[in-house]
N, C-alpha and C positions, 0 to 999 in steps of 0.2 A: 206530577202535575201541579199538585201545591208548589213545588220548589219554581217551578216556572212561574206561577201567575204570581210567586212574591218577585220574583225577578222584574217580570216586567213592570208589576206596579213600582218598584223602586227607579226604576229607568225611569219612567214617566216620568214622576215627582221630580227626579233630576233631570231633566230635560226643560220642567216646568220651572226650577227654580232659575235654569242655567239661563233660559227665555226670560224670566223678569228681571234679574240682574245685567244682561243686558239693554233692555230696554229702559232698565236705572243710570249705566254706564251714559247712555245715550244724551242722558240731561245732566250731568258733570261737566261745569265749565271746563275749557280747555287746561287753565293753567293745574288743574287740580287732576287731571290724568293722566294717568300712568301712558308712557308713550309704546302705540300698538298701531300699526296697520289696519286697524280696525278703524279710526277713525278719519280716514281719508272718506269722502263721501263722493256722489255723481255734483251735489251742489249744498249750498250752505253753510259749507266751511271757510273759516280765515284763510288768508294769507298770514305765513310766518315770517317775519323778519329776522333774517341771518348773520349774525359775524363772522365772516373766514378766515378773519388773522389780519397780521399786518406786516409790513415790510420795510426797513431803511433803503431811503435815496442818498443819493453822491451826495448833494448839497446838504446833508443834515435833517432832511426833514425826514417824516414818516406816513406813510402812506396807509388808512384803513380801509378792508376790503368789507363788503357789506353786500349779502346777495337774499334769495326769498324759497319758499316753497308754498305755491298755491297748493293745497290740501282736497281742489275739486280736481275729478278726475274732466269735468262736458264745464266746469262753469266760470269763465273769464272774470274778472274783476280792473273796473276804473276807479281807483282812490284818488281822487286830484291832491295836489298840496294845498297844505292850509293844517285843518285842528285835527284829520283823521291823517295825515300824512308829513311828518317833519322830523327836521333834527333838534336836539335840545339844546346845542350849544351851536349862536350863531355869527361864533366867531369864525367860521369856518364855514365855507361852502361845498355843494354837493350838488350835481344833474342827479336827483333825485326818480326814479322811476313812478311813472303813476298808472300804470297798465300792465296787470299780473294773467300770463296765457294760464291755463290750465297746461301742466307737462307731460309728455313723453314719459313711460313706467322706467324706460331706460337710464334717466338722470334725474327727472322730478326737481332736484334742487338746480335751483340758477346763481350760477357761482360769480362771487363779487360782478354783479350787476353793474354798480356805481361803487367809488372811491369818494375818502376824505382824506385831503392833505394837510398835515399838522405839520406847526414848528415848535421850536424850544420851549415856549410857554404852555404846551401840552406835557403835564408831566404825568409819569409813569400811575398814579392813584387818578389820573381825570376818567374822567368816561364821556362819551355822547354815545346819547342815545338816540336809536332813528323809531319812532313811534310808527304804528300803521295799526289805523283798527277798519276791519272789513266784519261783515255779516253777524256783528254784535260783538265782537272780541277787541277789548283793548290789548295792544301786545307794545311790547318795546324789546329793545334786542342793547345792551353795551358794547361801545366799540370802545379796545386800550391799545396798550403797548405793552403788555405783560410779555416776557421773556415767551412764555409756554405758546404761546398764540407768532410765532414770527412764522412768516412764507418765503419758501422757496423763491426766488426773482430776477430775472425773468429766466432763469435756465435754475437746473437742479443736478450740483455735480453727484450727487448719488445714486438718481435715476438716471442719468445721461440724457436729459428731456432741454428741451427750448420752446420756448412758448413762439409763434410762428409769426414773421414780421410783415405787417397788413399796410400795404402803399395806397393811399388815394390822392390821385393828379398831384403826383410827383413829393404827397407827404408821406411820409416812413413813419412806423412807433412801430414799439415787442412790448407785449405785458398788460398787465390788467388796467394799469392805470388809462391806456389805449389811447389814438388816436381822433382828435375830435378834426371832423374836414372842415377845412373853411369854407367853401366854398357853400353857398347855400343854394338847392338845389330846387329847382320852380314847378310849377306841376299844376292841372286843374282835376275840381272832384270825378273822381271815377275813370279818371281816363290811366290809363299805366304809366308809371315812374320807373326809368331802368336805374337802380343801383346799383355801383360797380368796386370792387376792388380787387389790386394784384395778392397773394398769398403766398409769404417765402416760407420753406422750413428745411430740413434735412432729408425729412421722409420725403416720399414720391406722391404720398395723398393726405392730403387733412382733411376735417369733419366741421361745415362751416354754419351757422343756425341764426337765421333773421328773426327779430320780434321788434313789436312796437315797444319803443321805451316810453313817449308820454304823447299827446297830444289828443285835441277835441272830440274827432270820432274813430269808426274803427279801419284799420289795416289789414290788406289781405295781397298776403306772397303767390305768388306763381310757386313757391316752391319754398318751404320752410326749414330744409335743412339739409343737407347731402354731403357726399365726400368729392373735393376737389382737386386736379393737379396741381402739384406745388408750380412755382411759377407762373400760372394761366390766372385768367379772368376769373372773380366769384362774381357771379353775377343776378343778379334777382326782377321782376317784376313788382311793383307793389302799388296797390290802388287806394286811395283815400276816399273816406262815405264822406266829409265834411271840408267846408274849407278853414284854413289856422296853419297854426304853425306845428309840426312835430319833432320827434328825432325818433330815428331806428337806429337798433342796436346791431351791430354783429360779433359773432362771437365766433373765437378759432379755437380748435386745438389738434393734437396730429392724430388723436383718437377720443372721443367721448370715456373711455371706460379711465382716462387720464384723468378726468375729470375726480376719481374716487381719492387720489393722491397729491390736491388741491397744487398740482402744479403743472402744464403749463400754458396759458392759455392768453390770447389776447383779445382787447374790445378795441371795436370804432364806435363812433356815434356819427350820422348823416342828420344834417338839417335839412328840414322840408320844408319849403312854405307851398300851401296847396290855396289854389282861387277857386270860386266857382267855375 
């Protein structure tokens, strides 16, 4: 009986200590934390900003991929551009992302979101940085050309993979860097917007996923992500709470769990302008 009631007094005590240490964990800035699954939250957490590598183009230049992981499991984030949202070097342009979903347990991170193209005057020691501070956390993330960081583009002759080629009214691209439509697409608040494009690849089905990339208020899919036949329509609903201008993103690949092997995947961007 003694041996027992020192048992479970021992348990306690460590139950108690293990209980206040995390509750210490809990107020440790992000950068200073040891990285756990534990601290992904329902809400109040940053957005992380991503580096995925980078890649040579024909023409000589280099292309940096740049993607996020919201950290809430229920709680969206609008960072507009400007001091909470930017690149450090603005020699160099970027469609910047200013509308982070909370993700899918299935992928969680959003793989190069947006692209920055360098030329020769970006040399191998430069860095940009894309700043993003959400729900108290300043973060920055370096994007280079380091050897070790290069991606597969747009096919991967080791995994026999092709990143899937996304047509909108009669425009073609493959690859991350993606297809921006010209054509700008008219729409009033709350009424439905049909988005559309064709989806080539090898396989018989890809894994297609809509989100807002930036704009005034919020967006809402008929349908947020599914698997569709390769040569057929991807097609979507999407309804605007405000009127401005947006762009939605899409994102292919021939299966998400592809996704773990940063290769192969393509974007579009769709311009919106929404009226009252």
């Amino acid at each position: 009986m003694r041996t027992s009631i020192f048992y479970l007094r021992n348990l306690l005590l460590l139950s108690m200590v293990t209980c206040a240490a995390s509750a210490i964990a809990q107020q440790i800035e992000l950068s200073h934390q040891t990285w756990s699954a534990e601290v992904i939250r329902e809400q109040g957490q940053p957005v992380i900003p991503l580096f995925d590598g980078w890649f040579p183009n024909a023409d000589g230049t280099r292309t940096l991929c740049f993607g996020f992981f919201n950290m809430n499991r229920q709680q969206a984030l609008s960072i507009p551009l400007g001091e909470n949202n930017y690149l450090s070097d603005d020699r160099f342009s970027a469609a910047l992302p200013t509308h982070f979903d909370p993700l899918p347990p299935a992928y969680r991170h959003v793989f190069c979101a947006f692209t920055v193209t360098v030329d020769d005057r970006f040399a191998r020691d430069d860095r940009i940085y894309w700043h993003l501070s959400s729900n108290g956390q300043d973060l920055k993330v370096p994007g280079h050309t380091l050897p070790a960081y290069v991606l597969d583009e747009p096919n991967s002759n080791g995994r026999g993979d092709i990143a899937p080629t996304i047509t909108i009214a009669n425009e073609s691209a493959r690859g991350r860097t993606g297809l921006v439509a010209s054509q700008i697409i008219l729409g009033s608040v709350n009424e439905p917007i049909e988005l559309q494009a064709t989806i080539s690849h090898p396989d018989t089905e890809v894994w297609v996923g809509w989100a807002k990339h930036s704009g005034p208020g919020e967006v809402s899919f008929s349908e947020k992500e599914y698997m569709v036949s390769t040569d057929s329509s991807a097609s979507v609903k999407a309804r605007f709470s405000k009127p401005g201008d947006y762009v939605v993103r899409l994102q292919s690949i021939d299966d998400i769990a592809a996704f773990e092997f940063y290769c192969c995947h393509s974007n579009a961007y769709f311009h919106v302008r929404v009226s009252d």
